[in-house]
LOPARO-254096 format. One record per residue (C-alpha): x, y negated, z; residue number from 1; residue in three letters. Coordinates in steps of 0.2 Angstrom, whole numbers, padded with zeros to 4 digits. Layout:
N
X,Y,Z,NUM,Ala $
...
This chain:
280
0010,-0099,-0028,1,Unk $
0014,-0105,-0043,2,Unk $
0021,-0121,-0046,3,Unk $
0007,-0125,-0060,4,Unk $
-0006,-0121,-0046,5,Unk $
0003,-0137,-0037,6,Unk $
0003,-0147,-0048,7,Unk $
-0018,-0143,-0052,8,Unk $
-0019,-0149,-0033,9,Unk $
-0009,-0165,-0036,10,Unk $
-0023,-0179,-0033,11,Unk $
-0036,-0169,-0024,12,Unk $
-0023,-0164,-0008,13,Unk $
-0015,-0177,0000,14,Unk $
0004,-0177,-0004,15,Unk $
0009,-0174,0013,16,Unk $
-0001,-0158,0014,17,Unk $
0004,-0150,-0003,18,Unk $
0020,-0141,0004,19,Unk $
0008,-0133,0015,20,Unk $
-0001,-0123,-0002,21,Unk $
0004,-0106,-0001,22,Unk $
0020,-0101,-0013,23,Unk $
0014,-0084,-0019,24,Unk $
-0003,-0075,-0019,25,Unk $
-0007,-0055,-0024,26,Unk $
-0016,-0055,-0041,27,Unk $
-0024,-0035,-0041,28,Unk $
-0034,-0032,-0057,29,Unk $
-0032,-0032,-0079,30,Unk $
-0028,-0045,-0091,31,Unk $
-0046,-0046,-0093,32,Unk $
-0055,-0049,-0076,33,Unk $
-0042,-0050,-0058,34,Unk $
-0044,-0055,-0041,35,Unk $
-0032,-0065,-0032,36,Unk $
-0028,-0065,-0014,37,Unk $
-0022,-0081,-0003,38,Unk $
-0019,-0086,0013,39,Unk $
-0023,-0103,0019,40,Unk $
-0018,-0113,0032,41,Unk $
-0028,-0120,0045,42,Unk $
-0022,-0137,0041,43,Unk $
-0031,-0137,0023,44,Unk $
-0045,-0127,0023,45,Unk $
-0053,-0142,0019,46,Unk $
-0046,-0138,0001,47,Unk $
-0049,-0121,-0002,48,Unk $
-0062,-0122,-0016,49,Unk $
-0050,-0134,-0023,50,Unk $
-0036,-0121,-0021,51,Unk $
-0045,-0107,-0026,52,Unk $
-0052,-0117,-0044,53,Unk $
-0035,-0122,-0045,54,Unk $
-0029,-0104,-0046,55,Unk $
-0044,-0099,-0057,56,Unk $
-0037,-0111,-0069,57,Unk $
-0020,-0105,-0068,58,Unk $
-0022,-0088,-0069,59,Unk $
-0035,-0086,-0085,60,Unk $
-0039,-0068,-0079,61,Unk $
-0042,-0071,-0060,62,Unk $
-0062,-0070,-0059,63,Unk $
-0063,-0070,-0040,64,Unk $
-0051,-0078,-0026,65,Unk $
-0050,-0071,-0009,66,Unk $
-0044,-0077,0008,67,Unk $
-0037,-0067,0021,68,Unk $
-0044,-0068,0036,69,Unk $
-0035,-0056,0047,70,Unk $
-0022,-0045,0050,71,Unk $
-0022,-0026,0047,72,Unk $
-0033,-0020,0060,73,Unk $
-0048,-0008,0063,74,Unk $
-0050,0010,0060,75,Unk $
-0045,0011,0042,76,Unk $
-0031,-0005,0045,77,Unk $
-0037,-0017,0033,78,Unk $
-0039,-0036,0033,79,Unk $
-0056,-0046,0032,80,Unk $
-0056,-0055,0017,81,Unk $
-0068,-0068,0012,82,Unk $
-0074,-0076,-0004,83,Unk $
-0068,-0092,-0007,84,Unk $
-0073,-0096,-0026,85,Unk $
-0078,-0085,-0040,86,Unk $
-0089,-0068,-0044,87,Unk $
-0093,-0061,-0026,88,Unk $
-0092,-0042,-0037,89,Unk $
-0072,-0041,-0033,90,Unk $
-0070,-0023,-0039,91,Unk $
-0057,-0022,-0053,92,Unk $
-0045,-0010,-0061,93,Unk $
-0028,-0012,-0057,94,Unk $
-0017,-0005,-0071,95,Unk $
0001,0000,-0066,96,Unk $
0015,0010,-0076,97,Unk $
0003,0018,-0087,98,Unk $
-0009,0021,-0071,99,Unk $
-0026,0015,-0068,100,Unk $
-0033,0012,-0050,101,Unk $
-0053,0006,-0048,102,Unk $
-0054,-0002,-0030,103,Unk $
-0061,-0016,-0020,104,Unk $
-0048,-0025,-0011,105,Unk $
-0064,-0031,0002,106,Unk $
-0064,-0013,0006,107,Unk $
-0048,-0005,0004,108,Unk $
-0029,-0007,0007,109,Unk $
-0019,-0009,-0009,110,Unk $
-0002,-0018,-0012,111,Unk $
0003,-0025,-0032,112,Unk $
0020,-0031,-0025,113,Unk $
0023,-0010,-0020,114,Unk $
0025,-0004,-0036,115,Unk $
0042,-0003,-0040,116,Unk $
0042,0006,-0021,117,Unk $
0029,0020,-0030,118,Unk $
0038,0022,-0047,119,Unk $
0055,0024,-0033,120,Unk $
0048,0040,-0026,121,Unk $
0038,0044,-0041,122,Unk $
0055,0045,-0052,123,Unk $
0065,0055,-0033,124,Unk $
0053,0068,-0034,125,Unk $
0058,0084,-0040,126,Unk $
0049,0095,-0055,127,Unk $
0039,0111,-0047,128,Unk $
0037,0100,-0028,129,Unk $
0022,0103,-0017,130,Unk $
0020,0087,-0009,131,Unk $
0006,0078,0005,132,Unk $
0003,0061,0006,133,Unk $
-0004,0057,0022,134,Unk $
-0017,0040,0022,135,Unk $
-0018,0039,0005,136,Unk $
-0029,0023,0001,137,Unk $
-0033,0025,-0017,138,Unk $
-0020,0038,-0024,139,Unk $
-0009,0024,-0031,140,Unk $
0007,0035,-0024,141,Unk $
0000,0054,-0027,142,Unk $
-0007,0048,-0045,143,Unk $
0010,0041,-0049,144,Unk $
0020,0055,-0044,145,Unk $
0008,0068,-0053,146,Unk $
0010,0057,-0070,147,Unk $
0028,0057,-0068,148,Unk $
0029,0075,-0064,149,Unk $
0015,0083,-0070,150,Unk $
0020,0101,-0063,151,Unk $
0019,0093,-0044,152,Unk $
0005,0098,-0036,153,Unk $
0000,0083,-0024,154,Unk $
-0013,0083,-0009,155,Unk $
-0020,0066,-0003,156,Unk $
-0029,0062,0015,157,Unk $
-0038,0048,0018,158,Unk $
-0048,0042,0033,159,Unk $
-0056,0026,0027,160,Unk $
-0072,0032,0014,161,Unk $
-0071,0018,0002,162,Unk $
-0053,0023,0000,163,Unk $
-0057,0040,-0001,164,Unk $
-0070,0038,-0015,165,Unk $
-0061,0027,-0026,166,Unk $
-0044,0039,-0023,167,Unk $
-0057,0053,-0031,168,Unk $
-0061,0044,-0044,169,Unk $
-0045,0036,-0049,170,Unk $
-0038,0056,-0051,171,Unk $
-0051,0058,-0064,172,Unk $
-0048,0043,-0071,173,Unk $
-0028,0047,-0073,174,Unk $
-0035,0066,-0078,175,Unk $
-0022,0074,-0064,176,Unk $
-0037,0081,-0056,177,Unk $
-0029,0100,-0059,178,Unk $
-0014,0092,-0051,179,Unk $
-0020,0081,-0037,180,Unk $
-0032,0085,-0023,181,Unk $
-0041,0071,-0011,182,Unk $
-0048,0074,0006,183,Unk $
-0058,0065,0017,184,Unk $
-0055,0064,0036,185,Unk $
-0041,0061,0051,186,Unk $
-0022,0067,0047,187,Unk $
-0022,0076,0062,188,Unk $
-0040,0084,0059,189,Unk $
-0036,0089,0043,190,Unk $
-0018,0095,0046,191,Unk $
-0025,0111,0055,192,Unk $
-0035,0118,0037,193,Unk $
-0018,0116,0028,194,Unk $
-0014,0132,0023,195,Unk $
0002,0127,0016,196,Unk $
0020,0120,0019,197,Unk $
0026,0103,0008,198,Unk $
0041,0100,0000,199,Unk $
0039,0082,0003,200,Unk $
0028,0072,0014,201,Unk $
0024,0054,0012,202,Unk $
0018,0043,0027,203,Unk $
0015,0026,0019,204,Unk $
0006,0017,0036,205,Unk $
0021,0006,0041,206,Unk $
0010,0001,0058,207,Unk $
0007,0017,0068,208,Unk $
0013,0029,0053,209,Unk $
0025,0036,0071,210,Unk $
0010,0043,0080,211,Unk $
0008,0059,0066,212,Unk $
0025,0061,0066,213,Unk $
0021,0077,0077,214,Unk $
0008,0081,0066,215,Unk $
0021,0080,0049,216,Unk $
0035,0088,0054,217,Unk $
0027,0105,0058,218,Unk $
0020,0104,0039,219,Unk $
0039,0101,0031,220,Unk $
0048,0114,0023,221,Unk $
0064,0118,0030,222,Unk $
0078,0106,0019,223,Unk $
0060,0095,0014,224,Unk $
0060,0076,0012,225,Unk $
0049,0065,0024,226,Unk $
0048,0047,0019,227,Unk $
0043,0038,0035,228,Unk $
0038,0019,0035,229,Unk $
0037,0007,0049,230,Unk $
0036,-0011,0055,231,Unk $
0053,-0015,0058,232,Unk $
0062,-0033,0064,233,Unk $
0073,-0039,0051,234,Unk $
0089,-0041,0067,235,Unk $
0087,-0022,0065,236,Unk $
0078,-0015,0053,237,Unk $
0082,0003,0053,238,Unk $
0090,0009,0072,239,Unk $
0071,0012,0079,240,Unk $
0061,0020,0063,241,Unk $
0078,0031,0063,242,Unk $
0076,0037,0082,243,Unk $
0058,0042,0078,244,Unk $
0062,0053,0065,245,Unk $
0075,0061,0073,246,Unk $
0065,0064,0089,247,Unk $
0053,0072,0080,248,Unk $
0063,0085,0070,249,Unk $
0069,0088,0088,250,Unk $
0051,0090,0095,251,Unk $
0051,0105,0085,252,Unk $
0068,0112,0087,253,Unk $
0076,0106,0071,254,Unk $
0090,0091,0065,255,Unk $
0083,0076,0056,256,Unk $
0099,0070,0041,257,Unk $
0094,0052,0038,258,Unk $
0099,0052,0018,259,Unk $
0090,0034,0014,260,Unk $
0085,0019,0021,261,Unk $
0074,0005,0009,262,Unk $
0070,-0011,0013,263,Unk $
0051,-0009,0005,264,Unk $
0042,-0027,0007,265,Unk $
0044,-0043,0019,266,Unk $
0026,-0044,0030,267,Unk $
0032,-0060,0040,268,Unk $
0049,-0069,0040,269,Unk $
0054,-0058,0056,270,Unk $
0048,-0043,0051,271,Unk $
0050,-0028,0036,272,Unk $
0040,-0012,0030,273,Unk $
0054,-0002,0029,274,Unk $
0056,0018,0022,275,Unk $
0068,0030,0031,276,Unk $
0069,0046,0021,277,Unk $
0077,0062,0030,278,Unk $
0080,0079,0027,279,Unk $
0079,0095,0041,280,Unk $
């Protein structure tokens, strides 16, 4: 958190409690009208209308202030969040590297601090490329790489229907919609209709992301890239992610050459979302 957001609280927290303010907070939205995200300690939650008006303050655009109230968890793995100050309407357009992206962050999963990750694969993927991004959210990542590329032809599955709905209409919103195609349902369920094999396939669920590994590999072309994300502990971050790969390229008779490994985001200070990318 900002150290002007601090210093708004000076007075109103008691000195020894300040260091506890959060350092940084996710702010998803426009210039015009954001929502920001924080996570406050049980020690001062006493203060978090303070902390959330404090931020308001800070942050000109920020209309609504969120707290996390979970972690990742449920069907469609996203956090409870809960109003702490502000318009309870928290839907906003996020804007992103000429990109726009209409969500809910009470309904969806989306991640600001990931862009530089999506322009990264956006910018590696190469013109002509049929490419499946397995759970999708709201197409930040096949949106992306179809502005980037428009010759790529991008399919997108997402289980959660909130996701789903804002995905379809942020390809409209991008006009990729001759390029990008949404659908709505379970990777597994949906990987049998497939009537095609990808060039690339994209597995952006870091927690559980392992368990369709079976389901992805069977889809890749021969010589495809699979980028592959996982929970990983930062003494090592790669070793595991790495094995899973390469166990199932060999599930289905075929050798897994590890050409990248990206150190995507920091989710605790033990643990990484990590990206391995491989070739087979």
């Amino acid at each position: 958190m900002s150290r002007g957001v601090k210093e708004q609280l000076r007075g109103v927290i008691p000195d020894s409690l300040l260091d506890l303010v959060p350092r940084s907070f996710d702010v998803i939205g426009s210039k015009q009208e954001a929502v920001a995200i924080i996570e406050v300690p049980e020690e001062i939650r006493d203060y978090e209308e303070a902390i959330a008006h404090a931020v308001m303050r800070v942050q000109k655009n920020v209309a609504s202030v969120l707290s996390k109230e979970s972690g990742r968890a449920g069907e469609f793995r996203i956090r409870e969040m809960r109003l702490i100050a502000g318009d309870p309407d928290t839907e906003v357009l996020h804007r992103e590297s000429g990109c726009a992206f209409r969500l809910d962050p009470k309904t969806v999963y989306f991640s600001p601090r990931e862009s530089q990750e999506r322009g990264r694969i956006a910018e590696g993927t190469a013109d002509g490329e049929e490419v499946l991004v397995m759970f999708s959210g709201v197409g930040p990542l096949p949106i992306r790489i179809a502005k980037h590329r428009p010759d790529v032809r991008a399919t997108a599955i997402e289980l959660n229907p909130y996701a789903h709905n804002y995905c379809v209409e942020n390809i409209h919103l991008n006009r990729v919609g001759d390029r990008v195609e949404a659908i709505l349902g379970d990777v597994r369920e949906v990987a049998g209709s497939l009537d095609r094999r990808y060039d690339r396939i994209l597995m952006p669920l870091p927690k559980g992301a392992y368990m369709f590994l079976d389901v992805a590999v069977p889809l890749l072309q021969d010589g495809g890239v699979l980028h592959f994300y996982h929970w990983a502990p930062s003494e090592d971050m790669y070793g595991e992610a790495e094995e899973l790969v390469k166990a199932a390229f060999r599930e289905e008779g075929r050798e897994a050459v590890v050409t990248d490994r990206v150190r995507v985001s920091q989710y605790s200070p033990r643990y990484w979302k990590v990206r391995i990318d491989a070739e087979g």
